[in-house]
PDB file of N, CA, C and O in Angstrom:
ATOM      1  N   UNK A   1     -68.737 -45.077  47.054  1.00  0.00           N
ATOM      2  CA  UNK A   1     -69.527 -44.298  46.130  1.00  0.00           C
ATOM      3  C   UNK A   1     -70.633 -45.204  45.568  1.00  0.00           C
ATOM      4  O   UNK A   1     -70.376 -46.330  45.141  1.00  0.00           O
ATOM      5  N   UNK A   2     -72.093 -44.590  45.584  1.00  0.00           N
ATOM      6  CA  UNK A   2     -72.649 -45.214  44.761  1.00  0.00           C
ATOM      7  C   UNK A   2     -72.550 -45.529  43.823  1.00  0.00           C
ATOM      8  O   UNK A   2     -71.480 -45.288  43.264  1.00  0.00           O
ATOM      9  N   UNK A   3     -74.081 -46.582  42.764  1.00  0.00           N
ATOM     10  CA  UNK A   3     -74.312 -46.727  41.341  1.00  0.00           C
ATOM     11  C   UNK A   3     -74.441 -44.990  40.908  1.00  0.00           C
ATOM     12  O   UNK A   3     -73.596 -44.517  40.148  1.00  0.00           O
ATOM     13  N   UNK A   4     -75.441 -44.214  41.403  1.00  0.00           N
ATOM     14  CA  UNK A   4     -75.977 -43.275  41.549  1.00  0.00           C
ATOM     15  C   UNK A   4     -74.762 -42.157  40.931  1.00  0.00           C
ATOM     16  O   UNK A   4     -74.543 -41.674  39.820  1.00  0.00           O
ATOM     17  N   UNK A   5     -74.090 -42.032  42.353  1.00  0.00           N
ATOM     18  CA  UNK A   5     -72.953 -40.956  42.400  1.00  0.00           C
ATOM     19  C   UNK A   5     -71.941 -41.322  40.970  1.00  0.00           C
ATOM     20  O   UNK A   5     -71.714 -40.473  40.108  1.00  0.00           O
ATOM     21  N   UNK A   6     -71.551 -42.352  40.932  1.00  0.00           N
ATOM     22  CA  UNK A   6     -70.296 -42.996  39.892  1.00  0.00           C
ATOM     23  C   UNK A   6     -70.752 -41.988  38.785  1.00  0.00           C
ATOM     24  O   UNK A   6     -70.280 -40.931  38.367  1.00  0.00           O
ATOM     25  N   UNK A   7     -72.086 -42.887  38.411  1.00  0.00           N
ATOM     26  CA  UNK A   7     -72.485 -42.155  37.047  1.00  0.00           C
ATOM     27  C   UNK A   7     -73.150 -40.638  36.986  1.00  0.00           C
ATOM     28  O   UNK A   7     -73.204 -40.218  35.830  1.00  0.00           O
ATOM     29  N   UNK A   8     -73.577 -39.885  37.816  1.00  0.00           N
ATOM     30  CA  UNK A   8     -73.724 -38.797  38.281  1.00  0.00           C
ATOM     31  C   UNK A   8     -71.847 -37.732  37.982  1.00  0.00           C
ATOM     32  O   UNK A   8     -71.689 -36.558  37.647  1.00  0.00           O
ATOM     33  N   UNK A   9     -70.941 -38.665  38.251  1.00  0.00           N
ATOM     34  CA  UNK A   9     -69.597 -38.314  38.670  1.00  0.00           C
ATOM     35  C   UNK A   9     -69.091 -38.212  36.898  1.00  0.00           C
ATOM     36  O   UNK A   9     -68.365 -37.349  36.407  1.00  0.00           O
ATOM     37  N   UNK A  10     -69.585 -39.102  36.362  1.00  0.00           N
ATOM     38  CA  UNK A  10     -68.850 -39.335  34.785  1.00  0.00           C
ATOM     39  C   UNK A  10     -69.627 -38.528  33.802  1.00  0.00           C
ATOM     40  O   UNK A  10     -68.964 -38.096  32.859  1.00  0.00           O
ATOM     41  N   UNK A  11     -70.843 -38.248  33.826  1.00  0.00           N
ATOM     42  CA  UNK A  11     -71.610 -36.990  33.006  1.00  0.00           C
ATOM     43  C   UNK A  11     -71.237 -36.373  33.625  1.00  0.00           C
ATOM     44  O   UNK A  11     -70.566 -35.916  32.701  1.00  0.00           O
ATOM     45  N   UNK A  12     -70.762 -35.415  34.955  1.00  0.00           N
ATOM     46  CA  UNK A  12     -70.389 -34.621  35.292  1.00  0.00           C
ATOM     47  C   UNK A  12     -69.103 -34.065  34.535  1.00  0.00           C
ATOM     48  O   UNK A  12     -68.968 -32.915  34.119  1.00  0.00           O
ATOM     49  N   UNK A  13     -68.280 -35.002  34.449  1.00  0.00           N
ATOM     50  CA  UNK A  13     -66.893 -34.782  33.724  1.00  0.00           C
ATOM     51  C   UNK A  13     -66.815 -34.981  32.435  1.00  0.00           C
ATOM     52  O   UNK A  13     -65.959 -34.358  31.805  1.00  0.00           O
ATOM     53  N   UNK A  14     -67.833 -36.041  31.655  1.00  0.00           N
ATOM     54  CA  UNK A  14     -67.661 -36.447  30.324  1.00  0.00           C
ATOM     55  C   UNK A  14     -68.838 -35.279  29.682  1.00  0.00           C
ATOM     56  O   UNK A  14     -68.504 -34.859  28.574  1.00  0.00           O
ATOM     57  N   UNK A  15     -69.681 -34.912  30.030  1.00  0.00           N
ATOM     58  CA  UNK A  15     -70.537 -33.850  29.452  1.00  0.00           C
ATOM     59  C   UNK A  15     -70.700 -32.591  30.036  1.00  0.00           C
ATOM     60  O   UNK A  15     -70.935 -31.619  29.317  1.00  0.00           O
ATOM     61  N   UNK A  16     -70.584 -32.459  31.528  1.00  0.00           N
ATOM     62  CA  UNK A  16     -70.729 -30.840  31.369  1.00  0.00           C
ATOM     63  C   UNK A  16     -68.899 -30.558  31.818  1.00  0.00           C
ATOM     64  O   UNK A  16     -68.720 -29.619  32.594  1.00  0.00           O
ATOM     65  N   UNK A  17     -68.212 -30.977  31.566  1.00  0.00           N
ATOM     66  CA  UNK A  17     -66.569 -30.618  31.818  1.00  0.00           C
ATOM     67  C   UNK A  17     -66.484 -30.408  33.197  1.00  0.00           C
ATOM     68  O   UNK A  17     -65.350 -30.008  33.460  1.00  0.00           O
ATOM     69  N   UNK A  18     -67.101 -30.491  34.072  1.00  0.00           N
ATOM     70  CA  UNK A  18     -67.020 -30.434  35.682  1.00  0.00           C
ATOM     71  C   UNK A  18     -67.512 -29.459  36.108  1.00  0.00           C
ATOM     72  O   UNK A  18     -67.143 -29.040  37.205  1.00  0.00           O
ATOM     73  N   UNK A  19     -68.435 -28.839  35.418  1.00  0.00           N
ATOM     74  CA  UNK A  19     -69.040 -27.524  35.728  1.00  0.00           C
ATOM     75  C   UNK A  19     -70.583 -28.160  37.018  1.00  0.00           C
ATOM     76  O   UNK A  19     -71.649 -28.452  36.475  1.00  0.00           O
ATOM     77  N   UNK A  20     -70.504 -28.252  38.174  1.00  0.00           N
ATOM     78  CA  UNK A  20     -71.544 -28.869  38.737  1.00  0.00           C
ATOM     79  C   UNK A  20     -72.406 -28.003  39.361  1.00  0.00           C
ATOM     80  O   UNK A  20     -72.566 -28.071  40.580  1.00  0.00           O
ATOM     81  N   UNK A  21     -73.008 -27.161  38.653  1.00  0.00           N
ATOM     82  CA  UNK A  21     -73.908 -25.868  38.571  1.00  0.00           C
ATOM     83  C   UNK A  21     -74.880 -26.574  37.999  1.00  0.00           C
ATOM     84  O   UNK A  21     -75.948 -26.000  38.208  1.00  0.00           O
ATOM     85  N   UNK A  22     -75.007 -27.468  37.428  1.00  0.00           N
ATOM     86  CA  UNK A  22     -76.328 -27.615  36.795  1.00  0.00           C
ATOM     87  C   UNK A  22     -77.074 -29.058  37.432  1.00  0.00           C
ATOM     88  O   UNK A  22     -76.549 -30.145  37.673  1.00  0.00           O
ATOM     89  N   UNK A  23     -78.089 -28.742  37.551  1.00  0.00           N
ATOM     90  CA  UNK A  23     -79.085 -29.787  38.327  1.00  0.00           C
ATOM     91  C   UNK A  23     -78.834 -30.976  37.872  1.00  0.00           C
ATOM     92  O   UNK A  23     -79.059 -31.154  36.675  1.00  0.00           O
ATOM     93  N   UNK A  24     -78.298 -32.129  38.691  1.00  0.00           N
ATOM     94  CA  UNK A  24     -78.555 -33.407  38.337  1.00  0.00           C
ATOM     95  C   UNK A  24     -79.026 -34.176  39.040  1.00  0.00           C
ATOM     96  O   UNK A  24     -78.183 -35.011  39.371  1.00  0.00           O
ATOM     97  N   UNK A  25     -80.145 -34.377  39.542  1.00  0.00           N
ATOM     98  CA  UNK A  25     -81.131 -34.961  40.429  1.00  0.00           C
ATOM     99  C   UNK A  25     -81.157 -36.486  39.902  1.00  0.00           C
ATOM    100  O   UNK A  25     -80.938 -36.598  38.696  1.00  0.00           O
ATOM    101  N   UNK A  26     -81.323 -37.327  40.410  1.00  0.00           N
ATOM    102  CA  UNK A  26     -81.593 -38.612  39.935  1.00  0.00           C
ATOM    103  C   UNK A  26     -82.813 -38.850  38.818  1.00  0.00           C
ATOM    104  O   UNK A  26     -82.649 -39.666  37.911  1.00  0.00           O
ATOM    105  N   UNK A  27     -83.835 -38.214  38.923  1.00  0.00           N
ATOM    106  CA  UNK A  27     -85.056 -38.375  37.750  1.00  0.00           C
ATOM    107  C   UNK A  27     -85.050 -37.059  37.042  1.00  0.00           C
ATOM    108  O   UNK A  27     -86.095 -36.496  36.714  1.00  0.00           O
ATOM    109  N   UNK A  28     -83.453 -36.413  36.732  1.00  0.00           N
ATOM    110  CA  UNK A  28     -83.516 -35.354  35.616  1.00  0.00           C
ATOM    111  C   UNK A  28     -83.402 -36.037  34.387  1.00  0.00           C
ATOM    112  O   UNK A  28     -82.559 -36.934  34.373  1.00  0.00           O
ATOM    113  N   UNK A  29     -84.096 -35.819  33.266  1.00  0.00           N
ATOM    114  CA  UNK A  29     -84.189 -36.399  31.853  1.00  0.00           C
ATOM    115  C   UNK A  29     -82.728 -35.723  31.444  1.00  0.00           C
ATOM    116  O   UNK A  29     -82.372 -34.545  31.415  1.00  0.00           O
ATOM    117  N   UNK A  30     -81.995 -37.022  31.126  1.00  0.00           N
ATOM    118  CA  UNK A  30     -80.615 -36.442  30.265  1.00  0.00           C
ATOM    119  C   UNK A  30     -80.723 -35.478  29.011  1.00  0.00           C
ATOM    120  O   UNK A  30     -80.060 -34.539  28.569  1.00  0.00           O
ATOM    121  N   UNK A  31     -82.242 -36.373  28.534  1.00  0.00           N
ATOM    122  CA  UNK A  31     -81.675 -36.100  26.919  1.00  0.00           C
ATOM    123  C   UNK A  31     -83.079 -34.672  27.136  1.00  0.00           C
ATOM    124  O   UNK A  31     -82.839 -33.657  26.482  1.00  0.00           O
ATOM    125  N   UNK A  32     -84.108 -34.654  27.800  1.00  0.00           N
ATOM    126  CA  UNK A  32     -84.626 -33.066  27.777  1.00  0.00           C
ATOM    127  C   UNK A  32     -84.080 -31.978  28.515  1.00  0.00           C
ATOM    128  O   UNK A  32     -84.814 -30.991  28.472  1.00  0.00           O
ATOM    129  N   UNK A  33     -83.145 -31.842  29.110  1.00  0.00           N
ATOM    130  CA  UNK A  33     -82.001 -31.147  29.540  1.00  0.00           C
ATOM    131  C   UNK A  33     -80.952 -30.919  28.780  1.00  0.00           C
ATOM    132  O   UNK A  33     -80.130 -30.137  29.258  1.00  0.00           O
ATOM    133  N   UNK A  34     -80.700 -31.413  27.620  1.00  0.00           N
ATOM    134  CA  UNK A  34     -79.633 -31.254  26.413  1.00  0.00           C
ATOM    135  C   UNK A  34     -78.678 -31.305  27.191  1.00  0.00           C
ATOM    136  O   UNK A  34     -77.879 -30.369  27.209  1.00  0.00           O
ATOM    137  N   UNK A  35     -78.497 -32.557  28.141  1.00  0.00           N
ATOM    138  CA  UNK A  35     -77.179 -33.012  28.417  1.00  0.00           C
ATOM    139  C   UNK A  35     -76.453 -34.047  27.511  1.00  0.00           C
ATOM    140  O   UNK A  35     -75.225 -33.957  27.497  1.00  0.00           O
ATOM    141  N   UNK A  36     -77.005 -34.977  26.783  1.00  0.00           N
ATOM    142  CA  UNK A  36     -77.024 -35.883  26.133  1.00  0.00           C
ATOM    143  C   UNK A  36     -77.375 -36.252  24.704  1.00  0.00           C
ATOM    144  O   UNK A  36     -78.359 -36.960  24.489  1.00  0.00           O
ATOM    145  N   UNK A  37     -76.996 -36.030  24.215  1.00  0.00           N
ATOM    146  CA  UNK A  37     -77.892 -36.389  22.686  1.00  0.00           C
ATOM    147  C   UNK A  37     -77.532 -38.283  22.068  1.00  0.00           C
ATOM    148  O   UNK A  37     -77.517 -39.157  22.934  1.00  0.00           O
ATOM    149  N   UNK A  38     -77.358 -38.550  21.041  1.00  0.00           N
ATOM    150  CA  UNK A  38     -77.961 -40.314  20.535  1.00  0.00           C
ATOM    151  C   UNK A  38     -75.983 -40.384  20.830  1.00  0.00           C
ATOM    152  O   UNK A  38     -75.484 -41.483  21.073  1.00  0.00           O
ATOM    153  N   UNK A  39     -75.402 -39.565  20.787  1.00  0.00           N
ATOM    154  CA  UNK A  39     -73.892 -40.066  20.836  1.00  0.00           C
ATOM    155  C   UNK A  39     -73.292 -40.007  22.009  1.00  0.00           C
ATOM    156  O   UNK A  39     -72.181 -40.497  22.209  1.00  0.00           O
ATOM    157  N   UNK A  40     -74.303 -39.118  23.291  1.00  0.00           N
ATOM    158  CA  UNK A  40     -73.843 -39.115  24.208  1.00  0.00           C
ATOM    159  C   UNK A  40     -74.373 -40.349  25.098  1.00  0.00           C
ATOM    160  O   UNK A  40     -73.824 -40.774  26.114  1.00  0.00           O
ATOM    161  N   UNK A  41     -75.557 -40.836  24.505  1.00  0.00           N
ATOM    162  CA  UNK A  41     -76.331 -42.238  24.992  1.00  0.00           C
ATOM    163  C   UNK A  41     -75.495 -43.489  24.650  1.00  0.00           C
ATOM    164  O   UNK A  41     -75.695 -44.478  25.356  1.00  0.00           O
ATOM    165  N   UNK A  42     -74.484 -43.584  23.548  1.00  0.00           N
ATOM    166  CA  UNK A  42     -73.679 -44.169  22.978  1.00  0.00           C
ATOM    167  C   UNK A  42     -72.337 -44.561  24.456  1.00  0.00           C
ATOM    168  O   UNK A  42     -71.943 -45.662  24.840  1.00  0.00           O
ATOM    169  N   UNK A  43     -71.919 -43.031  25.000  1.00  0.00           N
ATOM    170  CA  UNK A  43     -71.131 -42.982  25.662  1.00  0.00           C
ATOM    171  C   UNK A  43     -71.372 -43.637  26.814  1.00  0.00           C
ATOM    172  O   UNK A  43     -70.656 -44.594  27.110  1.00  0.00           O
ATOM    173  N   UNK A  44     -72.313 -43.269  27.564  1.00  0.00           N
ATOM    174  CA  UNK A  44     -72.997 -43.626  28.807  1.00  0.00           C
ATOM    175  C   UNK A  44     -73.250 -45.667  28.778  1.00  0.00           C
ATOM    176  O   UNK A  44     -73.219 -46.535  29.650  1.00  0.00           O
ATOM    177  N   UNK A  45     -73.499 -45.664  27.195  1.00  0.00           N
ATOM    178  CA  UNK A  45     -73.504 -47.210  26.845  1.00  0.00           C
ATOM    179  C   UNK A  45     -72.171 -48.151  27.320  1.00  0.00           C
ATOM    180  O   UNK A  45     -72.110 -49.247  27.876  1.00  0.00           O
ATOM    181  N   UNK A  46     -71.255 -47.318  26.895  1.00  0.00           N
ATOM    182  CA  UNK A  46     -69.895 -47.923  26.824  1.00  0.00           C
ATOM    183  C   UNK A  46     -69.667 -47.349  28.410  1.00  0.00           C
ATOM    184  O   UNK A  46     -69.506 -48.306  29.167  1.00  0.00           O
ATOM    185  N   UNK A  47     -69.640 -46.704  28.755  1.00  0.00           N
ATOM    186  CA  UNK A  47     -69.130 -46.650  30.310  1.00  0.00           C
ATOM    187  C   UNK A  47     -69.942 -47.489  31.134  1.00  0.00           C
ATOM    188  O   UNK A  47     -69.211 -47.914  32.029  1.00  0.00           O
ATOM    189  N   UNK A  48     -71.494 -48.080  31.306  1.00  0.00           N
ATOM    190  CA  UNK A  48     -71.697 -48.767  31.695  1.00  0.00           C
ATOM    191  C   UNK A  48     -71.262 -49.889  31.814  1.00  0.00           C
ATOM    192  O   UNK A  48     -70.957 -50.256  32.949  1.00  0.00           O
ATOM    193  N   UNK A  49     -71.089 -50.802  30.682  1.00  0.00           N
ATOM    194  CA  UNK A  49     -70.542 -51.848  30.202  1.00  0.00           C
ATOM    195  C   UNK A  49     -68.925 -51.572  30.832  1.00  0.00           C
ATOM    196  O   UNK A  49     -68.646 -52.366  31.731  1.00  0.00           O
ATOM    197  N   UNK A  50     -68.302 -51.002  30.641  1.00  0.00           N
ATOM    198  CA  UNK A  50     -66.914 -51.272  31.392  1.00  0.00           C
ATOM    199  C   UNK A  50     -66.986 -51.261  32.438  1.00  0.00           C
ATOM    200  O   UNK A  50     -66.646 -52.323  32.958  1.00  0.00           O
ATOM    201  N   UNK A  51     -67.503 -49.992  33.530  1.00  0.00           N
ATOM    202  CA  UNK A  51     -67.763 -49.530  35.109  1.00  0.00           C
ATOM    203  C   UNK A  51     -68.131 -51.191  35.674  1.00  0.00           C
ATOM    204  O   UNK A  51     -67.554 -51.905  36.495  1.00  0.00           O
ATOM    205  N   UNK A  52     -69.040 -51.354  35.043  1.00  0.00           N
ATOM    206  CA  UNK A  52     -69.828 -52.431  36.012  1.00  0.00           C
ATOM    207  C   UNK A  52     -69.292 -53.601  35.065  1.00  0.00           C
ATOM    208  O   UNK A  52     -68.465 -54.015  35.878  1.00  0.00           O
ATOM    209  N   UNK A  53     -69.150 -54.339  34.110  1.00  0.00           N
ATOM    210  CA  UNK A  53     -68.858 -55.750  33.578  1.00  0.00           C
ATOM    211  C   UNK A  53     -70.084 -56.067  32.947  1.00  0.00           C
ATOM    212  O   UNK A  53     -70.214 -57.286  32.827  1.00  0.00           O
ATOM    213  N   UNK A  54     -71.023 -55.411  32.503  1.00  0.00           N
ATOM    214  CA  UNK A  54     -72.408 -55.960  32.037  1.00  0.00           C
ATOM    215  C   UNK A  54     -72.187 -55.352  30.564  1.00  0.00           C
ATOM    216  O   UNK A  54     -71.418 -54.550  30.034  1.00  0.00           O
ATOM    217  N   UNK A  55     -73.341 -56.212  30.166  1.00  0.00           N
ATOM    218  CA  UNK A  55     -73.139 -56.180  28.313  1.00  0.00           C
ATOM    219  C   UNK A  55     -74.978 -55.787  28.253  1.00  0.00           C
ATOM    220  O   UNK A  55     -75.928 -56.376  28.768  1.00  0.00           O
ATOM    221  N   UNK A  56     -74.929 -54.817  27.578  1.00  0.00           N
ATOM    222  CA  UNK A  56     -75.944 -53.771  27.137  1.00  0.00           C
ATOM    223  C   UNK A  56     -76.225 -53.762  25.905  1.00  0.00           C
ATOM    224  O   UNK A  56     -75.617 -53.153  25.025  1.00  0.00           O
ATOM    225  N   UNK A  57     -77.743 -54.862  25.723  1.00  0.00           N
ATOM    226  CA  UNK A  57     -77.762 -55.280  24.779  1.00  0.00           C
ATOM    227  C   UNK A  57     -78.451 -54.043  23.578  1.00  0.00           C
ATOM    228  O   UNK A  57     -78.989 -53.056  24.079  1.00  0.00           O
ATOM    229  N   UNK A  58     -78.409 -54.137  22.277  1.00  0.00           N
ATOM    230  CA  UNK A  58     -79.304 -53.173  21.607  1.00  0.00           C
ATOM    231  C   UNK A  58     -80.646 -52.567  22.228  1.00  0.00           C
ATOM    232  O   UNK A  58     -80.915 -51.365  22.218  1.00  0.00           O
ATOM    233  N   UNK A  59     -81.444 -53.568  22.765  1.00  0.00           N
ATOM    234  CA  UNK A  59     -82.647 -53.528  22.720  1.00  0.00           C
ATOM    235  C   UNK A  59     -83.210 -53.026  24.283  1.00  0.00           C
ATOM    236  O   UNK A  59     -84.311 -52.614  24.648  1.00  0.00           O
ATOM    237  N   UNK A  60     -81.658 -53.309  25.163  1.00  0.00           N
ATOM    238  CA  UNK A  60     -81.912 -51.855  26.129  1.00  0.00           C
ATOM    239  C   UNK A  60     -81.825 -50.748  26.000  1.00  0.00           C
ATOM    240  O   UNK A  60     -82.607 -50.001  26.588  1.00  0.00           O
ATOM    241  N   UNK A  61     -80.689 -50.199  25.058  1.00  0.00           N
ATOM    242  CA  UNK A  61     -81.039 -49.094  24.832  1.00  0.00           C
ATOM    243  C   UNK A  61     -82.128 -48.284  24.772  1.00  0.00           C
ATOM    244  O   UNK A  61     -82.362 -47.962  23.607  1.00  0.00           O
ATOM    245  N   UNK A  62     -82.670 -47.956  25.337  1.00  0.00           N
ATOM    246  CA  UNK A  62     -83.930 -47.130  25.379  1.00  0.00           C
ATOM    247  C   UNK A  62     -84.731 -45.954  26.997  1.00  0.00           C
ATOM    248  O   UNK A  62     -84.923 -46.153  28.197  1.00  0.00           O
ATOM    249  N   UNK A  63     -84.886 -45.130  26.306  1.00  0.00           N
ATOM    250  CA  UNK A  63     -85.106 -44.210  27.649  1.00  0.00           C
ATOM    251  C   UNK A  63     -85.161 -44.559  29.032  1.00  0.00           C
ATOM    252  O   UNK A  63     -84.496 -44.140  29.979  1.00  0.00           O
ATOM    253  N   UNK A  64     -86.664 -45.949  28.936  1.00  0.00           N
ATOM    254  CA  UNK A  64     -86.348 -46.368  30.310  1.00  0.00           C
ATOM    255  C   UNK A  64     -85.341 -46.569  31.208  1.00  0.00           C
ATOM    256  O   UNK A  64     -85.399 -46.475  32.434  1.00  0.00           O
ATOM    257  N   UNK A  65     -84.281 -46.893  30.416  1.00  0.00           N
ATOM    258  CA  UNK A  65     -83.198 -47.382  30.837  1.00  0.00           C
ATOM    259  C   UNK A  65     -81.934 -46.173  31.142  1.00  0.00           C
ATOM    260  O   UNK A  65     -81.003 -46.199  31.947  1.00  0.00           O
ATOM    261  N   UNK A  66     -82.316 -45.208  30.208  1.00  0.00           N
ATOM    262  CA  UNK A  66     -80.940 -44.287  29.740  1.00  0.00           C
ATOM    263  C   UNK A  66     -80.924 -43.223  29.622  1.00  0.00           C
ATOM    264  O   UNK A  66     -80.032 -42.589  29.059  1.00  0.00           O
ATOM    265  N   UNK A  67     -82.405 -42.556  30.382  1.00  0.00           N
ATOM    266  CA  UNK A  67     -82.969 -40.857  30.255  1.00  0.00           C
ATOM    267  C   UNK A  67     -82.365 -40.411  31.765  1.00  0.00           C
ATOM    268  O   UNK A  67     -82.145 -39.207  31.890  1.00  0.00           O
ATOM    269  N   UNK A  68     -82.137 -41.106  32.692  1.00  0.00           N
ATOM    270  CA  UNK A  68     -81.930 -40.332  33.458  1.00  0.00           C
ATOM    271  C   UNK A  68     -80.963 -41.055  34.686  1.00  0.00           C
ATOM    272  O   UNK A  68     -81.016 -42.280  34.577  1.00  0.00           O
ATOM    273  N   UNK A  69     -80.027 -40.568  35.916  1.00  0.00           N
ATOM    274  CA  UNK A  69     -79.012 -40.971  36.494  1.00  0.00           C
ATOM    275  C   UNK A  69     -79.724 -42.580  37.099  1.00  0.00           C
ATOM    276  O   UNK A  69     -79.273 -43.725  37.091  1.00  0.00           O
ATOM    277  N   UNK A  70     -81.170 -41.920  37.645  1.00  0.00           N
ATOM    278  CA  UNK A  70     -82.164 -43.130  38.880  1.00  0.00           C
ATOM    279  C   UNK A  70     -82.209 -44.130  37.429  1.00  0.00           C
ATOM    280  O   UNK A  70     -82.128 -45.292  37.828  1.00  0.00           O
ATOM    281  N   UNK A  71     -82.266 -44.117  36.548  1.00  0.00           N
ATOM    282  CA  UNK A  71     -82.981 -45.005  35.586  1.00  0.00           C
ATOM    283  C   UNK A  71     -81.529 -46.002  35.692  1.00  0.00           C
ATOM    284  O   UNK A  71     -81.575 -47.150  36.135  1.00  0.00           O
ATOM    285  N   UNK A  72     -80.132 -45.284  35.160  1.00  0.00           N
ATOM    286  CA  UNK A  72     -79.620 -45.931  34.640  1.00  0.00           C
ATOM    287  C   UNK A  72     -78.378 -46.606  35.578  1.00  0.00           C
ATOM    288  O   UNK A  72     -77.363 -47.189  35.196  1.00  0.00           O
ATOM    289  N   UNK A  73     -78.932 -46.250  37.211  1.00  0.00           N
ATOM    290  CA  UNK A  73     -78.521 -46.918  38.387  1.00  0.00           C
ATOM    291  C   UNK A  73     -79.550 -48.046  38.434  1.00  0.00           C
ATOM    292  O   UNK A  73     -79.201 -49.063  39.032  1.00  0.00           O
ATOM    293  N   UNK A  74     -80.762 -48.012  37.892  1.00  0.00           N
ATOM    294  CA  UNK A  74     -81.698 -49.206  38.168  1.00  0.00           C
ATOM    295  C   UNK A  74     -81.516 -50.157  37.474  1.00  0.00           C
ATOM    296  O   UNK A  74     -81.853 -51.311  37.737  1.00  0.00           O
ATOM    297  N   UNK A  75     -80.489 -49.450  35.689  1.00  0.00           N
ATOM    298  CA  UNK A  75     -80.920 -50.722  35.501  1.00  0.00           C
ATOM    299  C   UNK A  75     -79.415 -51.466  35.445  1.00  0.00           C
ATOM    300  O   UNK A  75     -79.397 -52.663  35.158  1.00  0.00           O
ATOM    301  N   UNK A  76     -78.223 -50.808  35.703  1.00  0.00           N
ATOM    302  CA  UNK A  76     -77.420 -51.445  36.158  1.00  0.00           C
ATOM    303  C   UNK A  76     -77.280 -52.598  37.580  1.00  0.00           C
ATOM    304  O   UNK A  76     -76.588 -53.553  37.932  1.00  0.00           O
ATOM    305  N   UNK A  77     -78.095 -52.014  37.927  1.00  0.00           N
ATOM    306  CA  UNK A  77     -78.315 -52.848  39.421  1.00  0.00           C
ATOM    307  C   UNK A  77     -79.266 -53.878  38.947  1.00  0.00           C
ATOM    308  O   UNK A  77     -79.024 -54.904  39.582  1.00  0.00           O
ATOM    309  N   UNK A  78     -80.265 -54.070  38.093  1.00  0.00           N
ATOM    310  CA  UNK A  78     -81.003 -55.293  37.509  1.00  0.00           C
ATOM    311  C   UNK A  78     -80.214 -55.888  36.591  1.00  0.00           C
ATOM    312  O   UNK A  78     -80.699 -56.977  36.286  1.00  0.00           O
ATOM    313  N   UNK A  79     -78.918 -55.585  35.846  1.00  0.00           N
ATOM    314  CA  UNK A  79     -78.279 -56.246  35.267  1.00  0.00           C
ATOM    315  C   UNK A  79     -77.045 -56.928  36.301  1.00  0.00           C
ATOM    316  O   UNK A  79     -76.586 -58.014  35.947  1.00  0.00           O
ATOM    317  N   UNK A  80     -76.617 -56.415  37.324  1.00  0.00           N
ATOM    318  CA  UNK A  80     -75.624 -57.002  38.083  1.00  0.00           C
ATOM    319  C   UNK A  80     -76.631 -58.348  38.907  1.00  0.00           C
ATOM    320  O   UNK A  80     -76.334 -59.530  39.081  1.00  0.00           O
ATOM    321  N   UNK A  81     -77.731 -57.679  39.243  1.00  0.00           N
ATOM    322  CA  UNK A  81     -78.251 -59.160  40.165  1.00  0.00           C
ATOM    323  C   UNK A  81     -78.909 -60.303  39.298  1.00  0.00           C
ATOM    324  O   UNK A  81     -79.045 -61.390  39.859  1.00  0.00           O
ATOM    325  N   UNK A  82     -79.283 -60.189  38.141  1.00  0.00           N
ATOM    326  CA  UNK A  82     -79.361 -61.069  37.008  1.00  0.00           C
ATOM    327  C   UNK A  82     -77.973 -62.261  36.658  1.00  0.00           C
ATOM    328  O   UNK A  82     -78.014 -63.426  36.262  1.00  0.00           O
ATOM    329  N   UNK A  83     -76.860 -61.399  36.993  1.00  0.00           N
ATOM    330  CA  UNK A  83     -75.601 -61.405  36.683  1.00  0.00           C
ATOM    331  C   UNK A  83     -75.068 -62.483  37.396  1.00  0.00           C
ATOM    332  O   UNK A  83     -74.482 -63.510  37.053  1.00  0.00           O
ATOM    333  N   UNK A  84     -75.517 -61.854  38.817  1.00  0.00           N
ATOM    334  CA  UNK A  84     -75.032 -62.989  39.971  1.00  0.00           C
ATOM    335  C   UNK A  84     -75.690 -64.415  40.119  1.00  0.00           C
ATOM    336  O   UNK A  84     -75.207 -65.525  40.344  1.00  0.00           O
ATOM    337  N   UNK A  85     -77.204 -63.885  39.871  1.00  0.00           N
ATOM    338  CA  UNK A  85     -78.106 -64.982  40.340  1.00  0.00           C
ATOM    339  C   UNK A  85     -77.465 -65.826  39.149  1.00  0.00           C
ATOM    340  O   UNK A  85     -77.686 -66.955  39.589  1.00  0.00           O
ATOM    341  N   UNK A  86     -76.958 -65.982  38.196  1.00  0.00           N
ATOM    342  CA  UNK A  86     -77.355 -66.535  36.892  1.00  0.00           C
ATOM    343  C   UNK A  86     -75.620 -68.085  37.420  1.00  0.00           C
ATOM    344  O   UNK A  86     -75.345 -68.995  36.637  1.00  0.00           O
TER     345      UNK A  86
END
């Protein structure tokens, strides 16, 4: 399974209850789709950080990073190869 699918797989179950009727394309905006609101960005925070082993600092938090599935496969994948190289 992908970065992609995983987290595609966990809003699937943690926000719409498994209902997979509703569009989740990789560059769908979480939070203009009212899939997500500041507590569900909270969630997605903490499942990153466990799923993968990376620590998500305050100051990522932010759309680029957390509006949408492609964003927040990118930037897990820039935090794992940071991770390794380091």
């Amino acid at each position: 399974m992908t970065t992609a699918e995983s987290i595609r797989s966990f809003i699937i179950e943690n926000f719409l209850f498994g209902d997979t009727s509703q569009d989740l394309g990789d560059d769908v905006s979480l939070i203009e789709a009212d899939l997500v609101d500041s507590t569900g960005v909270l969630e997605l925070v903490a499942h990153v950080e466990t799923a993968y082993g990376i620590t998500v600092k305050d100051a990522d938090i932010v759309p680029a990073n957390f509006d949408s599935i492609g964003r927040i496969a990118a930037f897990v994948a820039s935090r794992s190869s940071a991770a390794k190289a380091a």
